[in-house]
TORKOL-4160 file (C-alpha; in steps of 0.2 Angstrom, whole numbers, padded with zeros to 4 digits, m for minus):
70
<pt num="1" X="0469" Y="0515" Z="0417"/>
<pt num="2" X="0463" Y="0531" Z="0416"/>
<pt num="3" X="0469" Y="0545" Z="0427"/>
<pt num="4" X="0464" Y="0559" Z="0435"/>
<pt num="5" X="0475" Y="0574" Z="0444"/>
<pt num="6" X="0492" Y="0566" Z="0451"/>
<pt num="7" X="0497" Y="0569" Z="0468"/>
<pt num="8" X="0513" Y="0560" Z="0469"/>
<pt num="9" X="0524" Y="0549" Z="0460"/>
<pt num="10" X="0535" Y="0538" Z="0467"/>
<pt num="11" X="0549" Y="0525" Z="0457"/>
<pt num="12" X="0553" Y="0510" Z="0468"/>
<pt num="13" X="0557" Y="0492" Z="0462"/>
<pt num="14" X="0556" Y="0494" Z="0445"/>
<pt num="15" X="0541" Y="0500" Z="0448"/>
<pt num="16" X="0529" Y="0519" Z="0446"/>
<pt num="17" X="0517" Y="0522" Z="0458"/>
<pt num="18" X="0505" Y="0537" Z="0456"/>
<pt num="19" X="0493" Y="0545" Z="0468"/>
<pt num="20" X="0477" Y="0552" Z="0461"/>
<pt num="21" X="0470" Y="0557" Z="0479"/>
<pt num="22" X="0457" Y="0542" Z="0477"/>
<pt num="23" X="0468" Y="0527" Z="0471"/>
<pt num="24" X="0486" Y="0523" Z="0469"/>
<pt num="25" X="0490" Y="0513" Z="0451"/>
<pt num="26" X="0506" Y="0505" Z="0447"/>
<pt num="27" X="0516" Y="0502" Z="0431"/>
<pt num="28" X="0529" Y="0494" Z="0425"/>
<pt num="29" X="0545" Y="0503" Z="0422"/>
<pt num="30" X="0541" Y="0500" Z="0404"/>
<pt num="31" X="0525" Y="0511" Z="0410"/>
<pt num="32" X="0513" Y="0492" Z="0407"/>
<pt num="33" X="0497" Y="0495" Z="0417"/>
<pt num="34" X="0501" Y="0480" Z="0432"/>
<pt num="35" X="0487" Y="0485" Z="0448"/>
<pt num="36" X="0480" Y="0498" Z="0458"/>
<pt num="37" X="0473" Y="0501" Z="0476"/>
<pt num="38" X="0458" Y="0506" Z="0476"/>
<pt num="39" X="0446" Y="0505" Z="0493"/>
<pt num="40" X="0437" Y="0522" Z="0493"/>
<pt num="41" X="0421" Y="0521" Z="0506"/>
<pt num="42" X="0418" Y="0524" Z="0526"/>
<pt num="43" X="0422" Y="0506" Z="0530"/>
<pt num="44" X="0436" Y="0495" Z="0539"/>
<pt num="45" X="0448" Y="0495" Z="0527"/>
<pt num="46" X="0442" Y="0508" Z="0516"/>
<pt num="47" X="0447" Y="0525" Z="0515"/>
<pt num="48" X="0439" Y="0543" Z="0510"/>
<pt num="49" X="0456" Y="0551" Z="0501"/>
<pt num="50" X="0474" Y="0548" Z="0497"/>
<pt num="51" X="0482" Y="0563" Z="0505"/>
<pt num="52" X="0501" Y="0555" Z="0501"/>
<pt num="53" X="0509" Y="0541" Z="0495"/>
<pt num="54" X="0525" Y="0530" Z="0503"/>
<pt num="55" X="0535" Y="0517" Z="0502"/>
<pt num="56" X="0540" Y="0505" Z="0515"/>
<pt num="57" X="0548" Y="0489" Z="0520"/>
<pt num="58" X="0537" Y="0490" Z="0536"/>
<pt num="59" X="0523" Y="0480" Z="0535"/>
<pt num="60" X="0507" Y="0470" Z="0545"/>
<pt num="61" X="0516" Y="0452" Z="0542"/>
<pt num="62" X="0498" Y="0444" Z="0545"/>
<pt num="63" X="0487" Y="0457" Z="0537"/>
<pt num="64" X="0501" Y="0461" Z="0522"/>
<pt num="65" X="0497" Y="0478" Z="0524"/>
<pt num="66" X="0501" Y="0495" Z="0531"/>
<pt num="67" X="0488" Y="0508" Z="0535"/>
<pt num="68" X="0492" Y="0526" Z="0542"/>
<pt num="69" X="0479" Y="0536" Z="0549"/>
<pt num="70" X="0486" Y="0554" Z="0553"/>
């Protein structure tokens, strides 16, 4: 995976999540390419920017998901 500027980097469960601003990719602790999150656009579900990155255990059980708009 290629990427740009990083934002933020977070370590949590083994796991290194980095914010670029437009995506959010994840590696391994071993720093293995696994997935990223990537939904840039104007519609439901998408998003213009990645303005900061967290972590946390409270989730949308139906939709899997947690969005913050600010």
């Amino acid at each position: 995976a290629i990427i740009g500027d990083i934002n933020k980097i977070i370590l949590y469960d083994n796991k290194l999540f980095a914010n670029d601003g437009s995506r959010i990719i994840v590696f391994d602790n071993k720093g293995k390419y696994l997935f990223k999150i990537e939904k840039l656009g104007r519609g439901p579900g998408e998003y213009t920017d990645i303005t900061d990155l967290t972590i946390s255990n409270n989730i949308d059980q139906s939709n899997d998901k947690k969005i913050d708009y600010v």
